[in-house]
ZANUVEX-299865 format. One record per residue (C-alpha): residue number from 1; residue in three letters; x, y, z. Coordinates in steps of 0.25 Angstrom, whole numbers, always signed. Example, Ala and Ser with C-alpha at 12.3 -4.5 7.8 and 13.67 -1.06 7.14 Angstrom:
+-----+------+-------+-------+-------+
! seq ! type !    c1 !    c2 !    c3 !
+-----+------+-------+-------+-------+
!   1 !  ALA !   +49 !   -18 !   +31 !
!   2 !  SER !   +55 !    -4 !   +29 !
+-----+------+-------+-------+-------+
This chain:
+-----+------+-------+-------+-------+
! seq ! type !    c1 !    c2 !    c3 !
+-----+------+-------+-------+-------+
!   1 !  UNK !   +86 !  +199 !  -122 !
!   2 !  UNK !   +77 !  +191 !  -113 !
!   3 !  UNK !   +66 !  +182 !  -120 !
!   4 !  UNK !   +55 !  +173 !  -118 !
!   5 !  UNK !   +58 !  +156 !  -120 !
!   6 !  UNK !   +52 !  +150 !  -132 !
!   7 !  UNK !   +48 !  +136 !  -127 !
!   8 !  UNK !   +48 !  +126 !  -139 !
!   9 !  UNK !   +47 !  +111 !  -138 !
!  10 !  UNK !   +40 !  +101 !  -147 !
!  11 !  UNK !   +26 !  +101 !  -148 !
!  12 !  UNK !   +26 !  +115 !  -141 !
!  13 !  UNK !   +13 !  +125 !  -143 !
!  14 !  UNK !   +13 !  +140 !  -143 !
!  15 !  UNK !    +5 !  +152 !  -143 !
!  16 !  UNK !   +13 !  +162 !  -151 !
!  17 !  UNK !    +8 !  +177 !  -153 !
!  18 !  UNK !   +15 !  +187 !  -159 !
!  19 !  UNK !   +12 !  +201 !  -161 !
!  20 !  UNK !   +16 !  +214 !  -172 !
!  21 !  UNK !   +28 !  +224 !  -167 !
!  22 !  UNK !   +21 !  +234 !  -160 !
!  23 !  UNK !    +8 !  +227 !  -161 !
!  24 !  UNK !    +7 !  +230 !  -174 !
!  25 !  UNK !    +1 !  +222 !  -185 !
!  26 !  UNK !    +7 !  +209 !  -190 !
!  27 !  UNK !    -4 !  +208 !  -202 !
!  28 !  UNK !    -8 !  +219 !  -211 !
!  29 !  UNK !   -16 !  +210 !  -220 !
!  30 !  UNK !   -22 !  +196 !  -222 !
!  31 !  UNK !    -8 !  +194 !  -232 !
!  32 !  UNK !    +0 !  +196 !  -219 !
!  33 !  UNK !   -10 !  +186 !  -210 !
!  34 !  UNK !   -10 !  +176 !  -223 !
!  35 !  UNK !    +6 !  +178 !  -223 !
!  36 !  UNK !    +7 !  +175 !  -209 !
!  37 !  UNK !    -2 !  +162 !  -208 !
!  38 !  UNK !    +5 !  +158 !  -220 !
!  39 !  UNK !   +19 !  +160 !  -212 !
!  40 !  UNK !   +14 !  +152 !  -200 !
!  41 !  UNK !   +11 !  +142 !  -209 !
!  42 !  UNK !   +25 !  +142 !  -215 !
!  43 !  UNK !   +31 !  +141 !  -202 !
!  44 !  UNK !   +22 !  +129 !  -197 !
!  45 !  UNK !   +29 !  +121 !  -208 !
!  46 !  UNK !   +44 !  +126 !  -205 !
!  47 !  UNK !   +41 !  +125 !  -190 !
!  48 !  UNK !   +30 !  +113 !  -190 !
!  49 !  UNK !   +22 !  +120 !  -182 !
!  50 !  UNK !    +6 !  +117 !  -178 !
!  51 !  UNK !    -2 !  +128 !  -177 !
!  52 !  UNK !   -14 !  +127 !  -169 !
!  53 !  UNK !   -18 !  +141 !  -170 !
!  54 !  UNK !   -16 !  +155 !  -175 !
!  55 !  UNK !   -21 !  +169 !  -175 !
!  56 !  UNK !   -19 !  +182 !  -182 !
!  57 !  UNK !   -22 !  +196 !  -176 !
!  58 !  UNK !   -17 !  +209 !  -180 !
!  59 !  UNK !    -6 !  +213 !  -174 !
!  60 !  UNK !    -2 !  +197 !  -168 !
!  61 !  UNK !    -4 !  +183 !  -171 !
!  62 !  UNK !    -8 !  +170 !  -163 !
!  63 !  UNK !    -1 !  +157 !  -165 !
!  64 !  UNK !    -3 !  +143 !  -157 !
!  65 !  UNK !    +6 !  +132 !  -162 !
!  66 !  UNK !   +13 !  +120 !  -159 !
!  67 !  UNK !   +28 !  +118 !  -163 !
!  68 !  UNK !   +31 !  +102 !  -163 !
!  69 !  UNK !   +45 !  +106 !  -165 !
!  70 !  UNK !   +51 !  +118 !  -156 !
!  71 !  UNK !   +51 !  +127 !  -168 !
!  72 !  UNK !   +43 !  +140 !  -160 !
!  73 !  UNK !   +54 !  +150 !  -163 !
!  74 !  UNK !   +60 !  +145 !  -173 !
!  75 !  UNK !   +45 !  +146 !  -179 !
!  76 !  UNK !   +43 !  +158 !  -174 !
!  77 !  UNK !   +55 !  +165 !  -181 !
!  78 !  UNK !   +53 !  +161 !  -194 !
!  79 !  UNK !   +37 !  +163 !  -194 !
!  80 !  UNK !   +37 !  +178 !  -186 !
!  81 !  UNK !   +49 !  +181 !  -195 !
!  82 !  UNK !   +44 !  +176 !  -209 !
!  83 !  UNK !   +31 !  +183 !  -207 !
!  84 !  UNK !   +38 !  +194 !  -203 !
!  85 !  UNK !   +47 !  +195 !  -216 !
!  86 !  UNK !   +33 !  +194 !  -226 !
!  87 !  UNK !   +27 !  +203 !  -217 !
!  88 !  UNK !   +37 !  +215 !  -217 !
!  89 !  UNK !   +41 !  +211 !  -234 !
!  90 !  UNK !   +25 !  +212 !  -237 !
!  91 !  UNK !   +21 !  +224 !  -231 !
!  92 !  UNK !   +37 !  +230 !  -233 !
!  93 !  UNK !   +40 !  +230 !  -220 !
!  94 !  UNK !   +53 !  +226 !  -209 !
!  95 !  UNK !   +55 !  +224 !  -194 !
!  96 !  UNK !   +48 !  +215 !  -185 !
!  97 !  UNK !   +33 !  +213 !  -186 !
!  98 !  UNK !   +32 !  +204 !  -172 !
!  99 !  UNK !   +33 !  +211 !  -160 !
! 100 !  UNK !   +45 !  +203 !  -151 !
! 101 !  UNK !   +43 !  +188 !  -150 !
! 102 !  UNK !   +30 !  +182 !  -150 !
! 103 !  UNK !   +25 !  +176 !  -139 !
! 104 !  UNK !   +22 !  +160 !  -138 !
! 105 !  UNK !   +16 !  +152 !  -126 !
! 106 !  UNK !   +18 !  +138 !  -125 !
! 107 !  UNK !    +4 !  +130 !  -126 !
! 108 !  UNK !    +1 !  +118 !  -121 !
! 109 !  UNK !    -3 !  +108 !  -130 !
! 110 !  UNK !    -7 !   +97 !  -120 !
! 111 !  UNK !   -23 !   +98 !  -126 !
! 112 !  UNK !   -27 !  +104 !  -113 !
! 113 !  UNK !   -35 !  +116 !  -119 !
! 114 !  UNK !   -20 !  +125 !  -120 !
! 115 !  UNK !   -20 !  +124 !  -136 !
! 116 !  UNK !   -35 !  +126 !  -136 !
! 117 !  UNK !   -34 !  +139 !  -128 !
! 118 !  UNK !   -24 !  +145 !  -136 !
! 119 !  UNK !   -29 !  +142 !  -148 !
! 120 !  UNK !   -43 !  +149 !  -145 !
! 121 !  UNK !   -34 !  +160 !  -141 !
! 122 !  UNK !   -30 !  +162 !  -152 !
! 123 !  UNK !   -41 !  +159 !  -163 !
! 124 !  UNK !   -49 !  +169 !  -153 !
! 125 !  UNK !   -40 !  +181 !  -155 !
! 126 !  UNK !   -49 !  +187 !  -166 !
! 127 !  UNK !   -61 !  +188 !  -158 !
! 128 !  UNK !   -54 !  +193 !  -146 !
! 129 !  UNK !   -48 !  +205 !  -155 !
! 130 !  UNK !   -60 !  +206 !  -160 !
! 131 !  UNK !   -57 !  +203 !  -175 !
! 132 !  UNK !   -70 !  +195 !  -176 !
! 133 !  UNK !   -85 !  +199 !  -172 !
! 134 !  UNK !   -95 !  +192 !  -164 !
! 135 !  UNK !  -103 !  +187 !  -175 !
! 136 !  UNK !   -89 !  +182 !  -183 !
! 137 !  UNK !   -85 !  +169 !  -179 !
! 138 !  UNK !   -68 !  +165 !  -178 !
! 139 !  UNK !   -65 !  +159 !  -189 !
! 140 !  UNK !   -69 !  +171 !  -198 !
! 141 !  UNK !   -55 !  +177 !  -193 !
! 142 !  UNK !   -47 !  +173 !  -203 !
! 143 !  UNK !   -34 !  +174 !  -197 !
! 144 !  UNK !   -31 !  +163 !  -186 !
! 145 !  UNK !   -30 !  +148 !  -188 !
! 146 !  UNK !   -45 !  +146 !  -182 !
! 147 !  UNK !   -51 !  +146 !  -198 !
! 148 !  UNK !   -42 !  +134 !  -200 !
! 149 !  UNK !   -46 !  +127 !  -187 !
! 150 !  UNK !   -60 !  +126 !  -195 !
! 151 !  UNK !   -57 !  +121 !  -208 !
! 152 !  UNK !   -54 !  +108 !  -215 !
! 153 !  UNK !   -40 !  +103 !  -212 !
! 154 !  UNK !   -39 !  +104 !  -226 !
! 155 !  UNK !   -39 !  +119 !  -227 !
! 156 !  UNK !   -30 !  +122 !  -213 !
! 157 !  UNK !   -17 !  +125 !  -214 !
! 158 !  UNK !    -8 !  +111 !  -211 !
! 159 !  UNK !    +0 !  +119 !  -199 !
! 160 !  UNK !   -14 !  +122 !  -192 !
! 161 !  UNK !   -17 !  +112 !  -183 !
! 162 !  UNK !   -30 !  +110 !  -176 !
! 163 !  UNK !   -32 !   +97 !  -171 !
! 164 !  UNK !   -26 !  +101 !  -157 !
! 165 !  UNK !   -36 !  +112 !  -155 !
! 166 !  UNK !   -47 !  +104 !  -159 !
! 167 !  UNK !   -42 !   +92 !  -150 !
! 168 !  UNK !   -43 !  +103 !  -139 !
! 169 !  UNK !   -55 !  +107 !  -142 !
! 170 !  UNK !   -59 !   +92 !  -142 !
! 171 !  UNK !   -64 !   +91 !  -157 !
! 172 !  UNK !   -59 !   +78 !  -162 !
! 173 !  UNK !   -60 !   +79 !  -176 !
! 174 !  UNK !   -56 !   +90 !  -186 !
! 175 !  UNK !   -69 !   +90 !  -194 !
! 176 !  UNK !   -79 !   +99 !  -199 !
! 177 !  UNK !   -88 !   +97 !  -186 !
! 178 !  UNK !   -76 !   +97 !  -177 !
! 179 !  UNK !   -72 !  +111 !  -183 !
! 180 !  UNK !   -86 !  +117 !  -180 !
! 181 !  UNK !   -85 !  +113 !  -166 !
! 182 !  UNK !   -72 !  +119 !  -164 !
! 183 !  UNK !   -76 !  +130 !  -172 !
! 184 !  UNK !   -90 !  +132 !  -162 !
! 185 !  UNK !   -82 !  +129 !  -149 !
! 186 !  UNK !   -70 !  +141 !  -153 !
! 187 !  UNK !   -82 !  +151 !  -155 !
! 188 !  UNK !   -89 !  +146 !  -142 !
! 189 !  UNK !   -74 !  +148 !  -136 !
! 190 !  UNK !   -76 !  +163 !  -141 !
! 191 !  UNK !   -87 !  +167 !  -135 !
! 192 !  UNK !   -81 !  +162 !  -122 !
! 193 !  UNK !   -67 !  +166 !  -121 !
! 194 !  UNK !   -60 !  +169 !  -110 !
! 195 !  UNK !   -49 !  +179 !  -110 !
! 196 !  UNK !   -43 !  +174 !   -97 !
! 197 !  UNK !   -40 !  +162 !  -104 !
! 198 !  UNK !   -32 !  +167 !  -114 !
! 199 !  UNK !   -23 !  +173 !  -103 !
! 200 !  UNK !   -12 !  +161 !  -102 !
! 201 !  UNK !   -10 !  +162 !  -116 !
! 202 !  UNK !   -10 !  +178 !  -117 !
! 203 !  UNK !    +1 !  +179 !  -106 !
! 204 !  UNK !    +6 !  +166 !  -103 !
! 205 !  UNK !   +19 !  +159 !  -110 !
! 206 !  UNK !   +12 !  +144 !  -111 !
! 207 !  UNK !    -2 !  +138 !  -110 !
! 208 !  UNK !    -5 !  +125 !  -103 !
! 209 !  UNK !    -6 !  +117 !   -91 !
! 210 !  UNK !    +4 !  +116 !   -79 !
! 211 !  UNK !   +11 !  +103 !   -84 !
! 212 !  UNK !   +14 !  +111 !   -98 !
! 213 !  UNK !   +18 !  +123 !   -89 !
! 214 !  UNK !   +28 !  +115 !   -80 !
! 215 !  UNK !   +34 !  +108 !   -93 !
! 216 !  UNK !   +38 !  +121 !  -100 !
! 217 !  UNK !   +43 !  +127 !   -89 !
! 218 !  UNK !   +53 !  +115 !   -86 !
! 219 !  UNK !   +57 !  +116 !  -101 !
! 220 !  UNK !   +58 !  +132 !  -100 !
! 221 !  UNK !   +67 !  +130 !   -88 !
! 222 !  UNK !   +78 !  +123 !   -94 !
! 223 !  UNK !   +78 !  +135 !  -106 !
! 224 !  UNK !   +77 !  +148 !   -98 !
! 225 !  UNK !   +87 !  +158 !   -98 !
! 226 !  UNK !   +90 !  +171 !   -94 !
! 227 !  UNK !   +86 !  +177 !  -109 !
! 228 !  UNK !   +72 !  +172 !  -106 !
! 229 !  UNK !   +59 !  +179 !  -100 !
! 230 !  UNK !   +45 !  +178 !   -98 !
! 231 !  UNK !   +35 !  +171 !   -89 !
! 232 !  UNK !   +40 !  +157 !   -95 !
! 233 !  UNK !   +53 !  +159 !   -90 !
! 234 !  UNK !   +47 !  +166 !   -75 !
! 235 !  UNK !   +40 !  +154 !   -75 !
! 236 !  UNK !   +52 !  +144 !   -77 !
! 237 !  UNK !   +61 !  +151 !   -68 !
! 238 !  UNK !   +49 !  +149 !   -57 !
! 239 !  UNK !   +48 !  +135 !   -59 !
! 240 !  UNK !   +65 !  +134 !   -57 !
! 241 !  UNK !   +64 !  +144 !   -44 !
! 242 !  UNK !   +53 !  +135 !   -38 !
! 243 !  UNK !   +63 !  +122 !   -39 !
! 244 !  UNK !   +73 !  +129 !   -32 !
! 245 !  UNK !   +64 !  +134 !   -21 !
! 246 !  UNK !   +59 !  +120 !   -19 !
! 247 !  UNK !   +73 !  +115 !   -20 !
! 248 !  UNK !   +76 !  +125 !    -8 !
! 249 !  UNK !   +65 !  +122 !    +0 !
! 250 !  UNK !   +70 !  +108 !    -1 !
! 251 !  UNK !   +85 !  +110 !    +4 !
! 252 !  UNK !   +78 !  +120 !   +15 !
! 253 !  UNK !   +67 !  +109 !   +18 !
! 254 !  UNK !   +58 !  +120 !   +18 !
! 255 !  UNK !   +43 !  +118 !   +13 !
! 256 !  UNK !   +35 !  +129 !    +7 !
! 257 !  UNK !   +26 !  +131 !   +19 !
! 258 !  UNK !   +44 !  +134 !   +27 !
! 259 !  UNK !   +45 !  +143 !   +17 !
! 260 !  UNK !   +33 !  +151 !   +18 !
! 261 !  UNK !   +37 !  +151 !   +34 !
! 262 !  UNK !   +52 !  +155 !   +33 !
! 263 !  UNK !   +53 !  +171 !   +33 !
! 264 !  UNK !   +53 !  +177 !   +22 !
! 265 !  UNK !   +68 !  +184 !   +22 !
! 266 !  UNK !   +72 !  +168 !   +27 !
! 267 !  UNK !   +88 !  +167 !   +22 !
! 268 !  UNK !   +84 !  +153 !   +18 !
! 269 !  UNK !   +72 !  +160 !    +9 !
! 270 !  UNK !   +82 !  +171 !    +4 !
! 271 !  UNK !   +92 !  +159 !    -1 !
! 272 !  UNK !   +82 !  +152 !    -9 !
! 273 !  UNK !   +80 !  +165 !   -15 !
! 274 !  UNK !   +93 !  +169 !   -18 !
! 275 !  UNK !   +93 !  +155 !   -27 !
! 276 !  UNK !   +80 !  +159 !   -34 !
! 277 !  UNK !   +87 !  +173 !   -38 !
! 278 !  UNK !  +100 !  +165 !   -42 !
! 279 !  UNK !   +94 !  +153 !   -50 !
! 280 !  UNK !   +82 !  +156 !   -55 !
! 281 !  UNK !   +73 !  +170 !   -63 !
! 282 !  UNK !   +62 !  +170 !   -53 !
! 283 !  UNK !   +59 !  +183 !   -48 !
! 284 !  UNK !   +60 !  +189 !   -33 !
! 285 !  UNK !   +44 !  +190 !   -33 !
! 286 !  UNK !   +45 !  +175 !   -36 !
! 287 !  UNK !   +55 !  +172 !   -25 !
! 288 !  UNK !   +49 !  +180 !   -14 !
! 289 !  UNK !   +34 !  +172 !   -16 !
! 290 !  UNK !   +39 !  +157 !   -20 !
! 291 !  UNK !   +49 !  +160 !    -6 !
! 292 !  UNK !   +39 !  +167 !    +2 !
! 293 !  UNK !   +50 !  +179 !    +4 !
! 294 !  UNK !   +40 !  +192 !    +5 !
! 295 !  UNK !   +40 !  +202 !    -5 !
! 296 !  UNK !   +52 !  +202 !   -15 !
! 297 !  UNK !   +56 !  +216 !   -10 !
! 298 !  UNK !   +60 !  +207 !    +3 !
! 299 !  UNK !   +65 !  +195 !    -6 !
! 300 !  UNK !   +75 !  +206 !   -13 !
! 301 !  UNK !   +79 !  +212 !    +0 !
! 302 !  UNK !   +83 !  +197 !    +4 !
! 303 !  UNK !   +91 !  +194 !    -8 !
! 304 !  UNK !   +98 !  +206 !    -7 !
! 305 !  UNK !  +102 !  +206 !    +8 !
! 306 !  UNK !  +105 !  +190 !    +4 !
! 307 !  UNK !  +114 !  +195 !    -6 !
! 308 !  UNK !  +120 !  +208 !    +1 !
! 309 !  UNK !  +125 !  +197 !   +13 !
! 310 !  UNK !  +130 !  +186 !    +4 !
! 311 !  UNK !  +139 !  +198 !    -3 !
+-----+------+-------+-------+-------+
């Protein structure tokens, strides 16, 4: 059964989000939401996870962390498992509780504002679900790591970690005053927010600059396979098609503006594409724009009339 590729490296960040079978609840109670922050703090220790963020909601949870070993799945089992198990043994219960795998997005954590972001995305998931009002201000919602944020190190847990949010931020020290501006800055961010922000890290499969984009892919490239999916591995494939079209070009010594003036039915066209259907995932729709060959009704009829001849 086709997948989506778990990236993992050292010193990788993620977004992870996972949500209840059938969209049902993952919490029936403070016990379980205690259970559950107290499992993620287990698994930090097994795993030596960081974790810069968190956030529960009814039916789904918000997680960013940072893994400085590759231990995201292994992670993930134990810690989706385990709650799981005193889940289903508290309230005499069995089957799954999650709803498939969870999702994770890679985040850059090159202190451009990605870690930032995401992290206000999720400490903002009570007020956008309507869990606080007006007049309340976040950290009266007990249930996310943004409490801890402004509290003496002292009283956080040992696997929060805040100094990278604050650096972003550009509070220098951890202090009572450093905590009040963060504290004053998150709630200005509120009343300010932007949806379309957020939309990279609703539907995308990794947050960051160019640079981090084109390094991931070069990594995923070398690990795809046929039992992968999604637009990580779309993506990939794109970045392969496009090195053998230049490589074409070049053995044609064609540029791009011969190729937007050959035909579009051109045999020479209809070759390169054949190698593109051969050696690589792209799709027709893909091949007929990065080729300038029409609709991809016309690029099908040319691959098979190309192949009809050859046969």
């Amino acid at each position: 059964m086709a997948r989506k590729l778990r990236v993992e490296y050292p010193g990788a960040m993620y977004h992870v989000m996972n949500r209840g079978d059938r969209r049902e609840p993952i919490f029936l109670d403070d016990a379980d939401r205690k259970r559950f922050v107290e499992t993620l703090g287990e698994v930090c220790v097994r795993s030596g996870w960081q974790v810069h963020a968190y956030c529960l909601m009814g039916n789904h949870f918000h997680l960013v962390v940072e893994t400085p070993q590759p231990t995201l799945v292994a992670g993930m089992k134990w810690f989706l498992g385990t709650y799981t198990g005193r889940f289903n043994r508290r309230h005499k219960l069995f089957g799954h509780l999650f709803s498939g795998r969870y999702k994770s997005l890679i985040v850059d954590g090159s202190g451009n504002g990605y870690l930032r972001t995401v992290c206000e995305y999720v400490h903002l998931n009570p007020v956008r679900a309507n869990l606080l009002g007006p007049e309340q201000v976040l950290r009266e919602y007990r249930w996310s790591s943004w409490p801890d944020y402004l509290k003496k190190p002292k009283k956080r847990p040992a696997w929060l970690r805040v100094d990278r949010l604050m650096g972003e931020q550009g509070i220098p020290l951890d202090s009572a005053t450093g905590r009040r501006e963060l504290e004053r800055r998150m709630e200005a961010r509120r009343e300010t927010e932007d949806g379309a922000t957020y939309k990279p890290i609703r539907r995308g499969w990794f947050f960051g600059g160019k640079a981090f984009k084109k390094e991931l892919l070069g990594q995923m490239s070398k690990r795809l396979g046929l039992e992968h999916y999604g637009e990580e591995r779309q993506e990939s494939q794109a970045e392969q098609a496009e090195k053998l079209v230049k490589v074409e070009l070049r053995r044609r010594r064609w540029t791009e503006a011969t190729l937007g003036e050959r035909k579009k039915g051109e045999v020479e066209k209809v070759k390169i594409a054949m190698r593109l259907r051969k050696e690589t995932l792209v799709t027709v729709a893909w091949i007929a724009a990065r080729l300038r060959m029409g609709s991809m009704a016309n690029v099908n009829t040319l691959l098979y009339r190309w192949r009809q001849d050859k046969h």
